[in-house]
PAMARSE-197289 format. One record per residue (C-alpha): residue in one letter; x, y, z. Coordinates in Angstrom, 3 decimals, decimal comma, padded with zeros to 6 digits. Example, Ala and Ser with C-alpha at 12.3 -4.5 7.8 and 13.67 -1.06 7.14 Angstrom:
! PAMARSE-197289
PT  rest         u         v         w
PT     A   012,300  -004,500   007,800
PT     S   013,670  -001,060   007,140
This chain:
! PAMARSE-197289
PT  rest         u         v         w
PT     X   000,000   000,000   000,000
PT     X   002,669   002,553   001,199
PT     X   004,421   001,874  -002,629
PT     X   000,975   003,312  -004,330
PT     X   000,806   005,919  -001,951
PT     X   004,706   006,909  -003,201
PT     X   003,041   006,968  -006,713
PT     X  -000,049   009,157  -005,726
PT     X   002,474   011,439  -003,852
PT     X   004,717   011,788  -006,580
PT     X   001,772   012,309  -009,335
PT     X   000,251   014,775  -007,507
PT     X   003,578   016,858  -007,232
PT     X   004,271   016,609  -010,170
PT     X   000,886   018,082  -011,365
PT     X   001,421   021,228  -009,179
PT     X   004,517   021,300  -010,776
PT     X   003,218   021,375  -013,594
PT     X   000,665   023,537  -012,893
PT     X   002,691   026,591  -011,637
PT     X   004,761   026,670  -014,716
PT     X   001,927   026,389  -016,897
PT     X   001,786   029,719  -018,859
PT     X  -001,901   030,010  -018,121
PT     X  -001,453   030,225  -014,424
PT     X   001,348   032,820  -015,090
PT     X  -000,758   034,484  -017,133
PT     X  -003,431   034,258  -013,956
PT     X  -001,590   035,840  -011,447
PT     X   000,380   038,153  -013,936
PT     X  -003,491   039,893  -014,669
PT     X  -004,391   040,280  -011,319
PT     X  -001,083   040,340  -009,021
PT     X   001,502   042,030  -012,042
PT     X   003,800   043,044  -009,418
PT     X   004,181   039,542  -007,723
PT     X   005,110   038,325  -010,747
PT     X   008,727   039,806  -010,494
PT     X   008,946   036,872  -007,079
PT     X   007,255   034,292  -009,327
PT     X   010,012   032,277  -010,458
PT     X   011,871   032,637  -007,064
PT     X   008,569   031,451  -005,320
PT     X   008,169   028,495  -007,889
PT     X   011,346   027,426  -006,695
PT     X   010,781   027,389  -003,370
PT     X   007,181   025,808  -003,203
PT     X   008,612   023,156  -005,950
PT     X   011,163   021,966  -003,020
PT     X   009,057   022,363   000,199
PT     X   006,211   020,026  -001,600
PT     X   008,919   017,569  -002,317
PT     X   009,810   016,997   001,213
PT     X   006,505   015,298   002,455
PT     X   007,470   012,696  -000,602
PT     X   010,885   012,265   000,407
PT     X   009,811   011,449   003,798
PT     X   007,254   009,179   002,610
PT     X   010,411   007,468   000,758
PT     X   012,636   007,513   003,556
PT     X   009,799   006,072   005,853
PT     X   008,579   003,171   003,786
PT     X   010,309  -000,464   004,661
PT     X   011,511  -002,358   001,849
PT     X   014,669  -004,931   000,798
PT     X   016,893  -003,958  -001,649
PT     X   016,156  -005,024  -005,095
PT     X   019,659  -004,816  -006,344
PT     X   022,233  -003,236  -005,040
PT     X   025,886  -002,134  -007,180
PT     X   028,700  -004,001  -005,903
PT     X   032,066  -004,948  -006,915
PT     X   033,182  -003,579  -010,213
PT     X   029,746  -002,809  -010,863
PT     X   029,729  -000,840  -008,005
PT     X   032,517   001,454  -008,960
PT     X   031,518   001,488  -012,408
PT     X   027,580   003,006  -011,156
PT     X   029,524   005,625  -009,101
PT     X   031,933   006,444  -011,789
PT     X   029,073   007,193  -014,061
PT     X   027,017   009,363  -011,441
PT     X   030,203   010,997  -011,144
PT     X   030,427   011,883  -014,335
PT     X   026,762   012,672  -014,672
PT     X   027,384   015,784  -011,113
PT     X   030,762   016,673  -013,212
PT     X   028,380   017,230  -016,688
PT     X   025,823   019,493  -014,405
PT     X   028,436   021,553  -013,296
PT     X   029,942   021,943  -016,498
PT     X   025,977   022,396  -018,369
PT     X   025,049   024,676  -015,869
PT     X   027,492   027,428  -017,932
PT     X   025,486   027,035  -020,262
PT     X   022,019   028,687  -018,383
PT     X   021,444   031,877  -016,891
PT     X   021,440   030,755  -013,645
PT     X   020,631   033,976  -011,746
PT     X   017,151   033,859  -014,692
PT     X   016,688   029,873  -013,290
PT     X   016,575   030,136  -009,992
PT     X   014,569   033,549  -009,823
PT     X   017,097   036,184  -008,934
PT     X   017,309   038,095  -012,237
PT     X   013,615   038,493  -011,828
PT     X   013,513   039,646  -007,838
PT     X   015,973   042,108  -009,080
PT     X   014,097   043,831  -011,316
PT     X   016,115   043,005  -014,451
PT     X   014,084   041,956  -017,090
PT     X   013,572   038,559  -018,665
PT     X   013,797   038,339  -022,289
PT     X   011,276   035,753  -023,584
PT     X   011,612   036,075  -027,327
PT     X   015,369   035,152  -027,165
PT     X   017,140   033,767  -030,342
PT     X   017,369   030,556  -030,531
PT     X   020,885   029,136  -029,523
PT     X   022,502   025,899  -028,241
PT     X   025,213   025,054  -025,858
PT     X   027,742   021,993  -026,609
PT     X   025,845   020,233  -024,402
PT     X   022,600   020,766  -026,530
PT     X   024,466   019,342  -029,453
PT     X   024,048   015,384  -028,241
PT     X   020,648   015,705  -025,961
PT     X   017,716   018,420  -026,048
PT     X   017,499   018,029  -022,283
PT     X   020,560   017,542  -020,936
PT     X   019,570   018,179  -017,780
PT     X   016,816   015,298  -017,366
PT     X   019,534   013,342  -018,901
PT     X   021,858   013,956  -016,137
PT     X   019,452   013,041  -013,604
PT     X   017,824   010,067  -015,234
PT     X   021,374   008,903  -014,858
PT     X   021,952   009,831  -011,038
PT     X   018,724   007,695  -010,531
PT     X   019,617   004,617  -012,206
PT     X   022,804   004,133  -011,081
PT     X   022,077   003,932  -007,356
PT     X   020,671   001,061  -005,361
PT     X   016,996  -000,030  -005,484
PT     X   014,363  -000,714  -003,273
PT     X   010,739  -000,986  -003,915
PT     X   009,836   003,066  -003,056
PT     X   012,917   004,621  -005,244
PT     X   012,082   001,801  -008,116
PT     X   008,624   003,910  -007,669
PT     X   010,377   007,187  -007,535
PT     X   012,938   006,227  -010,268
PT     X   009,588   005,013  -012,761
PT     X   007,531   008,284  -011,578
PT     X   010,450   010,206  -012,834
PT     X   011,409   009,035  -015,814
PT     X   007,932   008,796  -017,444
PT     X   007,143   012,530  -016,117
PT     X   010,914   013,832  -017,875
PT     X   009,236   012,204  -020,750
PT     X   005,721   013,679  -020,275
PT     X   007,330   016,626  -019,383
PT     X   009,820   017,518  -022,047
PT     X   006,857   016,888  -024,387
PT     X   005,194   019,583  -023,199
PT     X   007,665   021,527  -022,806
PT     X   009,217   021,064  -026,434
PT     X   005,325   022,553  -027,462
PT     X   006,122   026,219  -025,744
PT     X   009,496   025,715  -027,785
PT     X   008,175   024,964  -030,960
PT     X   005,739   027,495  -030,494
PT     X   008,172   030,016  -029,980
PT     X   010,984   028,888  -032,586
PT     X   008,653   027,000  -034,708
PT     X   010,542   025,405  -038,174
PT     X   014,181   026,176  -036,224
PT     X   012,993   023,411  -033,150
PT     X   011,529   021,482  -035,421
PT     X   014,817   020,775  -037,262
PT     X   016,847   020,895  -034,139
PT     X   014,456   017,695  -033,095
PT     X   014,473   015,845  -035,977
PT     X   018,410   015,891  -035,676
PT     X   019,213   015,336  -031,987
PT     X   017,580   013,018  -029,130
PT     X   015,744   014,320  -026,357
PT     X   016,679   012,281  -023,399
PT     X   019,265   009,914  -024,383
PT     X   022,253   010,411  -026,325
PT     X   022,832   008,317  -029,274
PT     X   026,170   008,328  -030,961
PT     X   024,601   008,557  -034,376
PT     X   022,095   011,145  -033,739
PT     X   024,058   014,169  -032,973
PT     X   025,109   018,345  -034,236
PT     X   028,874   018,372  -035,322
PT     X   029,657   021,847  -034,972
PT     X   029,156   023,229  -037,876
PT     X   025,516   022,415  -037,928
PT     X   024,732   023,807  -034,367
PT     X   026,935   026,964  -035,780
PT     X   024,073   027,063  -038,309
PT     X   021,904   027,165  -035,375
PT     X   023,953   029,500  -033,736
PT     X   025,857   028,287  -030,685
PT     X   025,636   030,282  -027,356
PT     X   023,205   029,068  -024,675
PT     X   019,671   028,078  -024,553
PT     X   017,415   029,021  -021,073
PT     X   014,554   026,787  -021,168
């Protein structure tokens, strides 16, 4: 029982999630509260990680045996990978406007340009999201018990719900240019023969992309 309630927990942050990035709740509380809207992205953030704790504790609460567990070589090989994986969010995160991310740009009054040209990083040259990439790898390479098999599911099948809907506000605002870009490059999982050499994300025009 405790399992199903991990997935209702998890579904129903994720639909608030969801929900308070949606542009039509932005939209909501833009027409009627336009000068919260500077602290929106800032209060996303924050209500985004307090929700997540009552589902972390559910986690951390729930009994359960180990389903596998990495050990030996295999062990050092999992780590080495989610190694790599923290070292590649480090190095992608160069690639965002961090201060825009997390909120800051906005509390401070600078503005936000949403009509931005469209541009990739190096990382955006292999995978569209690098990002749920990253952590779709930091997932499956740790030990598994019945609630983070759960989590680990509920995850990966909302990154791939999610980036979905996410790639519509991106086609929407790049139209033909996303198009092209998806057609060429994977969304969640590198493959090595799917892929932008650099000349043809120069023809995109290589800089950074904020999503």
């Amino acid at each position: 029982m405790n399992l199903a309630e991990i997935g209702l927990a998890w579904l129903a942050y994720f639909a608030l999630h969801s929900l308070l990035a949606s542009s039509g709740v932005k939209i909501w509380i833009g027409g009627r509260w336009s000068r919260f809207m500077r602290g929106y992205r800032i209060a996303y953030n924050l209500i985004a990680s307090v929700a997540l704790l009552p589902v972390l504790w559910l986690i951390h609460a729930t009994e359960s045996g180990w389903l596998w567990q990495w050990r030996g070589a295999w062990g050092w090989l999992s780590d080495a990978i989610a190694l790599a994986a923290i070292a590649c969010f480090f190095a992608s995160a160069r690639a965002y406007d961090m201060g825009e991310f997390l909120g800051l740009r906005q509390l401070s009054g600078h503005p936000v340009d949403e009509l931005r040209t469209f541009t990739l990083s190096s990382f955006h040259r292999f995978v569209r999201h690098p990002w749920y990439c990253i952590a779709l790898v930091l997932i499956w390479t740790r030990d598994m018990n019945g609630p983070l098999l759960v989590s680990a599911l509920s995850i990966t099948i909302y990154f791939i719900v999610g980036s979905r809907l996410e790639e519509r506000k991106l086609i929407a605002s790049y139209g033909e240019t996303y198009r092209q870009y998806m057609a060429k490059v994977p969304g969640l999982i590198p493959l090595p023969w799917k892929y932008l050499s650099a000349t043809e994300a120069r023809n995109f025009g290589v800089s950074r992309i904020c999503r």
